[in-house]
Each structure stands twice: as C-alpha cells, then as structure tokens.
N, C-alpha and C positions, 0 to 999 in steps of 0.2 A: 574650716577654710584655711589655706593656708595661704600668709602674705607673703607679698614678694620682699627680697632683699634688698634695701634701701641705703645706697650711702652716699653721706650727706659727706660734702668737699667745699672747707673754707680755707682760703688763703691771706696768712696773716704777714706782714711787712712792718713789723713796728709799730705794731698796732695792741699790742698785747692786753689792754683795756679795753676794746672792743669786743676785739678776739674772743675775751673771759667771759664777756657779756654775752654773747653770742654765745657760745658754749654752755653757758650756764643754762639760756634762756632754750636750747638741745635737750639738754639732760631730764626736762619736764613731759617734753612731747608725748604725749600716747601710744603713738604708731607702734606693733610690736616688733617689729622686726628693721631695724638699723644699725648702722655703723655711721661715728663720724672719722671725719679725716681732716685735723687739720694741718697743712704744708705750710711749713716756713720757710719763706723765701729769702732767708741769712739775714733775717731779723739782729739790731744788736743786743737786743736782751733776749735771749732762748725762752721757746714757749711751753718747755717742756717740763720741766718743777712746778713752776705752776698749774698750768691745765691739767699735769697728770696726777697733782697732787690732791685735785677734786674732783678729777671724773679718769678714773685709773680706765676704765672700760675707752674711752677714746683713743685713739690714733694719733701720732705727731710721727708728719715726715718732714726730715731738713734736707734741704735740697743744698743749704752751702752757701749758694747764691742767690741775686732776685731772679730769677726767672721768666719775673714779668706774670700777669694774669693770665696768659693762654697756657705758660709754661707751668706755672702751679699747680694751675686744673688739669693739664694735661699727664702731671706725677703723683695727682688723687686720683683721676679715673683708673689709671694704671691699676694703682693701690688696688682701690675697688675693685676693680674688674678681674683683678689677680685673685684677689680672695674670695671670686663666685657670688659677689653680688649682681642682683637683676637688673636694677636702675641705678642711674647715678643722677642727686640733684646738686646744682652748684648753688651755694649760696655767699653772698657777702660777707664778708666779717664784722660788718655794723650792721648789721641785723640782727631783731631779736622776736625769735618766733613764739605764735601761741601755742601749748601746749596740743 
C-alpha cells in the first residue's frame, strides 16, 4: 500500500517552547510518510538552531514577519504543496500529538 504524502504545518510566534514540544511530540508519530513544516512568523529568538538541531529532517520557514495565522499556514501549504505532498494538516504549536 502506498501512503499518501502528509505535511504537517505549525506556526510558531515566540513560542519556541511550545513549538519544541510540539515538534518533539512529530518526531514519534508512526504515520510513514510525512513532512513537518514549521513557519516562523519573525519570532525574536529564531527556531531554527534549535528545532534543526533535534529533528534535522524537519522544515523551518521564516517568513520575516508575523504574518498572522492565515498567513503562516498559507507559506506551509505553499511549502507543502510545492514539494508534492498530498494533504496538508494544520496544527497548533501547543499541541502535542500521540505517536
């Protein structure tokens, strides 16, 4: 069987402990076929040393600015959808999923 392409789009705002948690709580998932995404929306402390320095396989886009929620998810779906994934799910950045 093959799965469909799955990318997962969180939007972090200074939230960078969330964020990690959320990311961390990604990295366990089952599912076999995923991408995560997560956008920074000109956070002041960059998410990208950290998050990439535990989960190298994830994605960090900075957008610069806040872009606001619509605009975040709207610069992950992009992401995603540029790179041929099937679905896009959006999720919170204080969320933390079961595996």
């Amino acid at each position: 069987m093959q799965w469909p392409k799955v990318g997962i789009v969180l939007i972090n705002f200074n939230g960078l402990d969330d964020t990690f948690e959320c990311v961390e709580s990604l990295s366990k998932i089952t599912y076999p076929d995923y991408q995560v995404y997560v956008v920074d929306n000109g956070s002041k402390i960059n998410p990208r040393e950290k998050i990439l320095g535990a989960f190298p396989q994830f994605k960090i886009i900075e957008n610069g600015a806040n872009l606001g929620f619509t605009g975040g998810n709207n610069a992950g779906c992009r992401a995603a959808l540029g790179d041929g994934l099937d679905y896009v799910f959006l999720l919170n950045n204080d969320t933390a999923v079961d595996p």
